[in-house]
ROSE-4610 file (N, C-alpha, C; in Angstrom, 1 decimal, always signed):
// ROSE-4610
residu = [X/X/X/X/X/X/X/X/X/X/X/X/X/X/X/X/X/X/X/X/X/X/X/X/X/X/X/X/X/X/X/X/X/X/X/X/X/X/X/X/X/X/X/X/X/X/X/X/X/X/X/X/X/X/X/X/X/X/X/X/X/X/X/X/X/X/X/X/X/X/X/X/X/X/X/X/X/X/X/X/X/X/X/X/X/X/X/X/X/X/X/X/X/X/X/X/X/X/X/X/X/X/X/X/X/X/X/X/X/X/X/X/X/X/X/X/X/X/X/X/X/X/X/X/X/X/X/X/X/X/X/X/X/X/X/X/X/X/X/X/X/X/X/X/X/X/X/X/X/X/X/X/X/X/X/X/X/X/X/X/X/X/X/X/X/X/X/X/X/X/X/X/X/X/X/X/X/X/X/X/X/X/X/X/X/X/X/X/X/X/X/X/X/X/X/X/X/X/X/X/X/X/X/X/X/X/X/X/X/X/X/X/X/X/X/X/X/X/X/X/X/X/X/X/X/X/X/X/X/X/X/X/X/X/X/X/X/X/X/X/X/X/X/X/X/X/X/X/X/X/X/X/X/X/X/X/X/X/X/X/X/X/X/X/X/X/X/X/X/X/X/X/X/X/X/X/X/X/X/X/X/X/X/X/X/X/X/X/X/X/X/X/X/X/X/X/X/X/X/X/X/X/X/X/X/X/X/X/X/X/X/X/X/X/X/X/X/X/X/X/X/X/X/X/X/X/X/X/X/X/X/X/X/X/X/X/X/X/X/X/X/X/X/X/X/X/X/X/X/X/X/X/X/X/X/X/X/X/X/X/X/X/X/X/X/X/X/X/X/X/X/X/X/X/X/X/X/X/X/X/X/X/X/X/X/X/X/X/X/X/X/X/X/X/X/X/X/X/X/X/X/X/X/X/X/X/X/X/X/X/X/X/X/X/X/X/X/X/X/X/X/X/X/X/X/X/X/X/X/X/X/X/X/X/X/X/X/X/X/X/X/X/X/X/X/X/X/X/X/X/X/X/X/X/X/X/X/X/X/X/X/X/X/X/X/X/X/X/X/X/X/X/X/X/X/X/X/X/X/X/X/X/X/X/X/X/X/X/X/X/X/X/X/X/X/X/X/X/X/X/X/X/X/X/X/X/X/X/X/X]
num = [1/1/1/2/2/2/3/3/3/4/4/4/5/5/5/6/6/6/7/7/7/8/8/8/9/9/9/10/10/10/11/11/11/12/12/12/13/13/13/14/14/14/15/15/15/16/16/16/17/17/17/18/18/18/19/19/19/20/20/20/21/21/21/22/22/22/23/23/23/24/24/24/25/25/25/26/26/26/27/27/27/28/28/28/29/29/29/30/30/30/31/31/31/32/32/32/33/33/33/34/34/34/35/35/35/36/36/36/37/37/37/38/38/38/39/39/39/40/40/40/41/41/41/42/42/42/43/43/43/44/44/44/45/45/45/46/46/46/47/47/47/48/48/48/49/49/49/50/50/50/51/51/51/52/52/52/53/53/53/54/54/54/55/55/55/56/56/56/57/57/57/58/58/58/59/59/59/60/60/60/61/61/61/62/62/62/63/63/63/64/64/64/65/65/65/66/66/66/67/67/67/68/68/68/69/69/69/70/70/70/71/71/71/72/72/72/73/73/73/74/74/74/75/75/75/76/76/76/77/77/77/78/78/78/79/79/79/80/80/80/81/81/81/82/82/82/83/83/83/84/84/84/85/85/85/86/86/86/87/87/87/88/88/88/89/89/89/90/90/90/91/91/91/92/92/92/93/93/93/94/94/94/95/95/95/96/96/96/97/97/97/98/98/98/99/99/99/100/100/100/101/101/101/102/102/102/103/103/103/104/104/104/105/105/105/106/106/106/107/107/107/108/108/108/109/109/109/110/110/110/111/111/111/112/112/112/113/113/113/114/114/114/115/115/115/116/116/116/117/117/117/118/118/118/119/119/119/120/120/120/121/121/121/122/122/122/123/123/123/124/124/124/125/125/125/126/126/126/127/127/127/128/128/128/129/129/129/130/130/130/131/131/131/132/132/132/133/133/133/134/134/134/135/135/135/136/136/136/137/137/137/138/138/138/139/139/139/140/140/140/141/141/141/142/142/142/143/143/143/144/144/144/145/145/145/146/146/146/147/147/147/148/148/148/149/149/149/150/150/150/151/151/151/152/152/152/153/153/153/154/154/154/155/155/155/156/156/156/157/157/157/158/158/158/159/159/159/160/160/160/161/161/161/162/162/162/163/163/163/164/164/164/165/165/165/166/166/166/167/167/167/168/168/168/169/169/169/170/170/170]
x = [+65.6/+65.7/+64.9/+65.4/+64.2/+63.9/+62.9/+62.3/+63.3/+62.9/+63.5/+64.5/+64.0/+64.4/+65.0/+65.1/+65.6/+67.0/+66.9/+68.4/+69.3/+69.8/+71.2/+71.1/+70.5/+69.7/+70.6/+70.2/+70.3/+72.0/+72.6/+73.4/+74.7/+74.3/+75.2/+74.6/+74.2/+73.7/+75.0/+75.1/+76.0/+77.3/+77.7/+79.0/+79.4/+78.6/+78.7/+79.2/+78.4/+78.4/+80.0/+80.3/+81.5/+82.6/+82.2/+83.5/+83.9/+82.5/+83.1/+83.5/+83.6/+84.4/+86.0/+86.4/+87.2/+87.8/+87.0/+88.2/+88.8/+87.3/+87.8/+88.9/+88.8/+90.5/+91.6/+91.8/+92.7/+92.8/+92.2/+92.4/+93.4/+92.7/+93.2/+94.7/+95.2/+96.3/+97.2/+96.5/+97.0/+98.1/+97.3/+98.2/+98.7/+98.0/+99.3/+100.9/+100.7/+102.2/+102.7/+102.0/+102.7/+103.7/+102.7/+103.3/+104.5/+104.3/+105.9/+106.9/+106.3/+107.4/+108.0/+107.4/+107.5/+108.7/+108.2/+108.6/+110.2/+110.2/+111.7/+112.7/+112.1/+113.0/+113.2/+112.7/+112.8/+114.2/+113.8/+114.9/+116.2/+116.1/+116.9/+118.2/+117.2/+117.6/+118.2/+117.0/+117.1/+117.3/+118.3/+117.9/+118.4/+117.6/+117.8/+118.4/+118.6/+119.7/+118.8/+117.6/+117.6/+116.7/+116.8/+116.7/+117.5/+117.0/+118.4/+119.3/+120.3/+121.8/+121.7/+122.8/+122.8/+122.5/+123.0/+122.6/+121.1/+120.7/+119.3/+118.4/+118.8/+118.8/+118.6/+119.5/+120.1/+118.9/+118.7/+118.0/+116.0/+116.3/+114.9/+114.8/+116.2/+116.1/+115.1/+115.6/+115.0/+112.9/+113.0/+112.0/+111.1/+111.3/+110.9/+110.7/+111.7/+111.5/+110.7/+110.4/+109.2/+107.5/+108.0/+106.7/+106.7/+106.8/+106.8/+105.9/+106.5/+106.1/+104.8/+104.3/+103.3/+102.6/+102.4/+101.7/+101.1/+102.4/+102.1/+101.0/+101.2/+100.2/+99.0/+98.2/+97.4/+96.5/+97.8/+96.7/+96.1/+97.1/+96.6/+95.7/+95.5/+94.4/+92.8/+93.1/+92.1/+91.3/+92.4/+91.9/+90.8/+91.5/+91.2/+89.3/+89.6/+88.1/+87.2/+88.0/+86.7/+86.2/+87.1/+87.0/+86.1/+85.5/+84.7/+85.5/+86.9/+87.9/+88.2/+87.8/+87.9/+89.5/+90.5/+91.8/+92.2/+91.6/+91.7/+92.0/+90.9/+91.2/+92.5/+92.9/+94.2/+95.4/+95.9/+96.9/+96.0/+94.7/+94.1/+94.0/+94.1/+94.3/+95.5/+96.4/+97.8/+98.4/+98.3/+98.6/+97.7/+96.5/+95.7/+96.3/+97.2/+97.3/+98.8/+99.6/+101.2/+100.9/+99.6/+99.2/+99.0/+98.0/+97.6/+99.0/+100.0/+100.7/+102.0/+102.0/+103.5/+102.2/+101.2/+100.5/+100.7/+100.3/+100.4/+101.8/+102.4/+104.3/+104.7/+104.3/+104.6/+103.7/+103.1/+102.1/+101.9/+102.8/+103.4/+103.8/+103.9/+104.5/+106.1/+105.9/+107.0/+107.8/+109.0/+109.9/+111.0/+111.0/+112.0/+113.7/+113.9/+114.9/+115.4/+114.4/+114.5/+114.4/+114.0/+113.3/+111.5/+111.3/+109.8/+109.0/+107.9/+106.9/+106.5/+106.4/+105.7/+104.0/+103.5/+102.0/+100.8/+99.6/+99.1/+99.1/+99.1/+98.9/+97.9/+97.5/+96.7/+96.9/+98.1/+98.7/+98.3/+99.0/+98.7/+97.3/+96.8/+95.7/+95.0/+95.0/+94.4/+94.8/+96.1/+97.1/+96.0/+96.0/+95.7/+94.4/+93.2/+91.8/+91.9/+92.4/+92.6/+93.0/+94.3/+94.7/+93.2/+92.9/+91.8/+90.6/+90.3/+88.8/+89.6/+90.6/+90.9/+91.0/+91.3/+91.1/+90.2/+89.2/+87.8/+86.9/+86.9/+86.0/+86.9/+87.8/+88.5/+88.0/+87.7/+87.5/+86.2/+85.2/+84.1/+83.3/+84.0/+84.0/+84.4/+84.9/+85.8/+84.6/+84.2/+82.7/+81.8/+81.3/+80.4/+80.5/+81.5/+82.0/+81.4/+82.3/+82.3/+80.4/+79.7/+78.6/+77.6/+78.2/+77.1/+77.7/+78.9/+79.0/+78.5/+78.4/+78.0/+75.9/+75.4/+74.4/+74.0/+74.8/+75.2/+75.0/+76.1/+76.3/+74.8/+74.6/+73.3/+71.8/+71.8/+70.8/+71.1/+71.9/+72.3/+72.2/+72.5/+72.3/+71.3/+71.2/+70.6/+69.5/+70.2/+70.2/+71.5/+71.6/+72.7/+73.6/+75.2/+75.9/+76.2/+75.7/+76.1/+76.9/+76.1/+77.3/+78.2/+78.8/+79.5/+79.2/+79.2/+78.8/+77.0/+77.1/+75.2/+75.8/+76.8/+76.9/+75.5/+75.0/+73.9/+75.5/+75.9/+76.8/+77.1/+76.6/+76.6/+77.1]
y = [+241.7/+240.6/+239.4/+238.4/+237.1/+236.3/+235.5/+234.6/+233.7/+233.5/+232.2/+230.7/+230.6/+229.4/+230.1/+231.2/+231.6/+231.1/+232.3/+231.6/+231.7/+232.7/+233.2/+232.0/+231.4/+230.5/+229.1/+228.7/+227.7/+228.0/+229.4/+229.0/+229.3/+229.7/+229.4/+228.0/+227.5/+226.5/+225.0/+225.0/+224.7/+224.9/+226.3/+226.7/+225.8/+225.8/+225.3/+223.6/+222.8/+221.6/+221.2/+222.3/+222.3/+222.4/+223.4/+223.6/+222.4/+221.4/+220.3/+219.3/+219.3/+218.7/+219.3/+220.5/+221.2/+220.4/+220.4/+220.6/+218.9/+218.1/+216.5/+216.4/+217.1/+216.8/+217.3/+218.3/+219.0/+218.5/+217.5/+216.6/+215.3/+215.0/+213.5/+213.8/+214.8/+215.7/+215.9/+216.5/+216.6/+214.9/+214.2/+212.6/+212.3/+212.5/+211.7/+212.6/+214.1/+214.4/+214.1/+213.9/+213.3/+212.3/+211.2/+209.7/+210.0/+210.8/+211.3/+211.9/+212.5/+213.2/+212.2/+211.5/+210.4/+209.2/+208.6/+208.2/+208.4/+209.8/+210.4/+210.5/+211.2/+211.1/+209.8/+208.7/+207.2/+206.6/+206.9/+206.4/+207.0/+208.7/+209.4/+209.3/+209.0/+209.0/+207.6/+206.6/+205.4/+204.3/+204.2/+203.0/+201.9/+201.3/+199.6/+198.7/+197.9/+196.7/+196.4/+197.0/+196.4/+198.3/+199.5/+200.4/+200.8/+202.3/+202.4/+203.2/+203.0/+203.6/+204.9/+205.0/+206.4/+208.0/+207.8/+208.9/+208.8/+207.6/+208.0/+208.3/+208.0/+208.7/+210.3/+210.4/+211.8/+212.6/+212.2/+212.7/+213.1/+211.9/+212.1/+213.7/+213.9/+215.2/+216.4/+216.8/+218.1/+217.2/+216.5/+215.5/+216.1/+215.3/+215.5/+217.0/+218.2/+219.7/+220.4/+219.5/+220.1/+219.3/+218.4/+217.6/+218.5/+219.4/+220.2/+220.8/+221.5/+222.8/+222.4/+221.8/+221.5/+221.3/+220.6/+220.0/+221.8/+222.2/+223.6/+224.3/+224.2/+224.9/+224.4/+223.2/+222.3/+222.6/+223.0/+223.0/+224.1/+225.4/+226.9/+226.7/+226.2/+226.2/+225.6/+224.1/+223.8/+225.3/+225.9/+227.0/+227.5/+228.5/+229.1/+228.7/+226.9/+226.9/+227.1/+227.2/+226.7/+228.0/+229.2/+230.7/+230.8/+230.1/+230.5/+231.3/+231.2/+232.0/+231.6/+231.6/+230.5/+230.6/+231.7/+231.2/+229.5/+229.5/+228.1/+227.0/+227.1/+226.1/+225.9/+226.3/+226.6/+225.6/+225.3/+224.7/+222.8/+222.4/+221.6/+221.1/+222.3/+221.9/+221.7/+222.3/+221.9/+221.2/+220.5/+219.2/+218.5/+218.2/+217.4/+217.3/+218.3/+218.3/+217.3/+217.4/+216.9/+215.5/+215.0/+213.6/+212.8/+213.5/+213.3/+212.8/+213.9/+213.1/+212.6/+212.6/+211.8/+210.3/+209.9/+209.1/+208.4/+209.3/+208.8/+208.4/+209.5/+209.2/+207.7/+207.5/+205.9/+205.3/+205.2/+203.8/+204.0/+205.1/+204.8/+203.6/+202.9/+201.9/+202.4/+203.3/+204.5/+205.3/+205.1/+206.2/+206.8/+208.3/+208.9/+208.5/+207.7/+206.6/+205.9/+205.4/+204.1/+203.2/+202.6/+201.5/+201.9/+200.5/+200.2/+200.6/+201.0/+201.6/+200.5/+201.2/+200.0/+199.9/+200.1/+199.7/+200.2/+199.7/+200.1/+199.4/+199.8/+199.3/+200.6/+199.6/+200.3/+202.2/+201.8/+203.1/+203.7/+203.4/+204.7/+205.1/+204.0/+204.0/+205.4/+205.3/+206.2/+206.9/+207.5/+208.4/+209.2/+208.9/+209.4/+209.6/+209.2/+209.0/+210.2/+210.4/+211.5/+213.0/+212.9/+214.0/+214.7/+213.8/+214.1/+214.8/+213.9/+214.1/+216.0/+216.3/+217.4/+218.0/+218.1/+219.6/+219.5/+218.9/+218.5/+219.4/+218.9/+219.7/+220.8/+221.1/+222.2/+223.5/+223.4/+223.8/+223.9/+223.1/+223.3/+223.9/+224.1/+224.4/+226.0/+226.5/+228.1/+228.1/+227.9/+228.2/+228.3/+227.3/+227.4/+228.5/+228.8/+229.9/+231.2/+231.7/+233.0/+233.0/+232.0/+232.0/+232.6/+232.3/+232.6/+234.0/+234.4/+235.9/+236.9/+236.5/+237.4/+237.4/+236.3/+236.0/+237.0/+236.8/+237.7/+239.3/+239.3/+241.3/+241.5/+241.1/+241.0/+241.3/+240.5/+240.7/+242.1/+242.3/+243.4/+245.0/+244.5/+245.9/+246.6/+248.2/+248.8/+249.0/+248.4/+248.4/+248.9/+249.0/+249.1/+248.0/+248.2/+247.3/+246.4/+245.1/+244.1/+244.8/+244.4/+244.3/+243.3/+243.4/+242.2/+241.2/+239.9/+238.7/+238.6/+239.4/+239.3/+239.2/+237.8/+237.7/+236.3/+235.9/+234.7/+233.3/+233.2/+232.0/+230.9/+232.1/+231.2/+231.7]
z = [+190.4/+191.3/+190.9/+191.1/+190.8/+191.9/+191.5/+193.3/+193.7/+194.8/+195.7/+194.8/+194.0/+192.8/+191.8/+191.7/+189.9/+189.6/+188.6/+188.2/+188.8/+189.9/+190.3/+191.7/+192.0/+192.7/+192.4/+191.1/+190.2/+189.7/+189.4/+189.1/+190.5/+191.4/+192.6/+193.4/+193.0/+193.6/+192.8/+191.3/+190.2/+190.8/+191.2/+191.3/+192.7/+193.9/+195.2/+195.2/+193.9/+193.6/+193.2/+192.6/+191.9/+193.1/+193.8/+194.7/+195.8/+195.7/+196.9/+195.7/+194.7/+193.4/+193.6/+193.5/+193.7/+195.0/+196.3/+197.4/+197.3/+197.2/+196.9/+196.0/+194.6/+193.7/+194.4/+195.4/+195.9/+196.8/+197.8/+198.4/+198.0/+196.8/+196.3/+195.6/+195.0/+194.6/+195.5/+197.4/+198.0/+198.3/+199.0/+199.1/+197.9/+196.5/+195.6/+196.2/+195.5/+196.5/+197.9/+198.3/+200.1/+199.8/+198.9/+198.6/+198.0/+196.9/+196.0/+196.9/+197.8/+198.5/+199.8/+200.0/+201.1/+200.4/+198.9/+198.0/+198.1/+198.1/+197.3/+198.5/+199.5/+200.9/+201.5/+201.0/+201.7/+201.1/+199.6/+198.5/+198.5/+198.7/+199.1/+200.6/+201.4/+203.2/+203.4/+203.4/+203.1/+202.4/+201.3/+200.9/+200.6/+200.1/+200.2/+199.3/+199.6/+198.5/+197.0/+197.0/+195.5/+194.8/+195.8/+195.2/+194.1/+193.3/+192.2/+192.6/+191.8/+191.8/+192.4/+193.1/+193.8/+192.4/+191.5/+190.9/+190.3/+190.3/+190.1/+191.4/+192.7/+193.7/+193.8/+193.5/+193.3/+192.9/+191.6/+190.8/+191.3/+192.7/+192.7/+193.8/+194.7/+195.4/+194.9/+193.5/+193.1/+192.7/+192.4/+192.3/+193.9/+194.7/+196.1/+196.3/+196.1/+196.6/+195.5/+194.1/+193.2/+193.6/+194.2/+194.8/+196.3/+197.2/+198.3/+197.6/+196.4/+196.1/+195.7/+195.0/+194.2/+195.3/+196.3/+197.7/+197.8/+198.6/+199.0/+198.2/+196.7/+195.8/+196.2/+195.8/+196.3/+197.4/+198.4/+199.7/+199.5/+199.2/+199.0/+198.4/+197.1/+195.9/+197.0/+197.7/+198.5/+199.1/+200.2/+200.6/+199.8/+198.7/+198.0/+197.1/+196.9/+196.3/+197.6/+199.1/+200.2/+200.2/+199.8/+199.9/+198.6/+197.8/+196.4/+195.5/+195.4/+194.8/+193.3/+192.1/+191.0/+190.6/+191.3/+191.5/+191.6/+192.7/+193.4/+192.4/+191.5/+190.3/+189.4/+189.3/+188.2/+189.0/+190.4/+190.5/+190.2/+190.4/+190.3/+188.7/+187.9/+186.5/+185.8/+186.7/+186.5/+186.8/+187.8/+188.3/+187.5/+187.5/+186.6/+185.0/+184.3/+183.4/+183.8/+184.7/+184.6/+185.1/+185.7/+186.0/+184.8/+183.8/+182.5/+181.7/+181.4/+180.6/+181.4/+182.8/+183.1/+183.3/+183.0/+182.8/+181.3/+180.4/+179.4/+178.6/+179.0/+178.9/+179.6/+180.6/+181.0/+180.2/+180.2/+179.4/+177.6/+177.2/+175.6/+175.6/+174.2/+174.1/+173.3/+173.4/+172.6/+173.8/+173.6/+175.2/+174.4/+175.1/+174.3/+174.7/+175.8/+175.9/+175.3/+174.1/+173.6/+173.9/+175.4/+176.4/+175.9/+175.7/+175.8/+176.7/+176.7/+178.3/+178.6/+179.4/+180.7/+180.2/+179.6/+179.0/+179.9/+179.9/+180.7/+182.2/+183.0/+184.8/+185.2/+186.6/+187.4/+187.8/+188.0/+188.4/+186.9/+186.1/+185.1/+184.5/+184.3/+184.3/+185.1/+186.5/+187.5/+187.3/+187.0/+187.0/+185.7/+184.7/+183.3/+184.0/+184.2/+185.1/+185.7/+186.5/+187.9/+187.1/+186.5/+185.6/+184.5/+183.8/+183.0/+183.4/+184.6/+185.5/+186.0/+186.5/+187.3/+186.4/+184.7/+184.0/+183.4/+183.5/+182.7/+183.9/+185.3/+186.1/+186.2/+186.2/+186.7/+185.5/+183.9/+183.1/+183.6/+183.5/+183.8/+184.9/+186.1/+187.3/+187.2/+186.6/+186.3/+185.7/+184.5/+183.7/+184.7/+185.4/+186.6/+187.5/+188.0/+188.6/+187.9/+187.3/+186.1/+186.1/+185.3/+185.1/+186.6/+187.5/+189.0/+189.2/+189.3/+189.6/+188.9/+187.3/+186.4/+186.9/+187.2/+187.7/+188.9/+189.9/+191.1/+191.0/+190.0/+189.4/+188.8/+187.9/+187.1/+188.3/+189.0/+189.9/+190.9/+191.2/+191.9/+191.3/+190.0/+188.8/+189.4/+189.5/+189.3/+191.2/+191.8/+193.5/+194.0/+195.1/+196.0/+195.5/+196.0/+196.2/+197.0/+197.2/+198.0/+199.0/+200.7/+201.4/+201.4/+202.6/+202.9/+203.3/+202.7/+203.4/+202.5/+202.1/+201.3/+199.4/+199.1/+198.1/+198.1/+198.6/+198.4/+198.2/+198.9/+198.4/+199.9/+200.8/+201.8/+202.9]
């Protein structure tokens, strides 16, 4: 066992920091999909005299029911980091990773189209920002994680086994 401050202290204390990291990206992940899905049903349901063509319309349907899903994942994942679950992380790095390059894929100056990108803008900019920041902590955050349980087991060795609710995490 070690004192009041040790390590298993220090390194659930790391992992905790991480998790309100966690629920904030799964938050901000959560509204980008809202907007996409809000986006796609507007253009879809409603639209307007200078929207695009009904088949690019079309197109955004399955668009909109993969932005559901993704939302869906998101929130669960939320849950899941509030639960200390290092599951949780993985849909926040996955989305962070399809922000990353449907970011950088618009702001090529190169399109597999053969239309020029759109360059950098604010949007992509953030887009690429946001993506990056979520598998960077998300990587780092799973390490954090991993690191405090084995912390956890370790202190516990060679005592009883943790009841319930006496993991020190809160």
């Amino acid at each position: 066992m070690t004192d009041e401050h040790g390590p298993v202290e220090e390194e659930v204390r790391a992992a905790d920091l991480w998790r309100a990291t966690g629920l904030g990206l799964a938050m901000v992940w959560g509204v980008v999909l809202l907007l996409v899905i809000g986006y796609a049903a507007r253009l879809t349901l409603d639209p307007g005299a200078d929207d695009p063509p009904t088949v690019v319309r079309l197109l955004l349907v399955p668009m909109g029911v993969v932005a559901v899903a993704l939302f869906v994942w998101i929130a669960v994942a939320g849950w899941r980091i509030q639960l200390r679950r290092p599951s949780g992380w993985d849909p926040v790095i996955v989305v962070g990773g399809l922000g990353l390059a449907g970011g950088v894929f618009v702001a090529a100056p190169w399109r597999f189209d053969g239309g020029p990108g759109k360059g950098l803008t604010p949007l992509t900019v953030g887009l690429v920002v946001m993506g990056l920041l979520s598998v960077v902590a998300g990587l780092l955050a799973q390490r954090s994680w991993r690191r405090a349980a084995v912390a956890l087991e370790e202190s516990h060795a060679g005592g009883a086994l943790p009841g319930p609710g006496d993991d020190r995490l809160g």
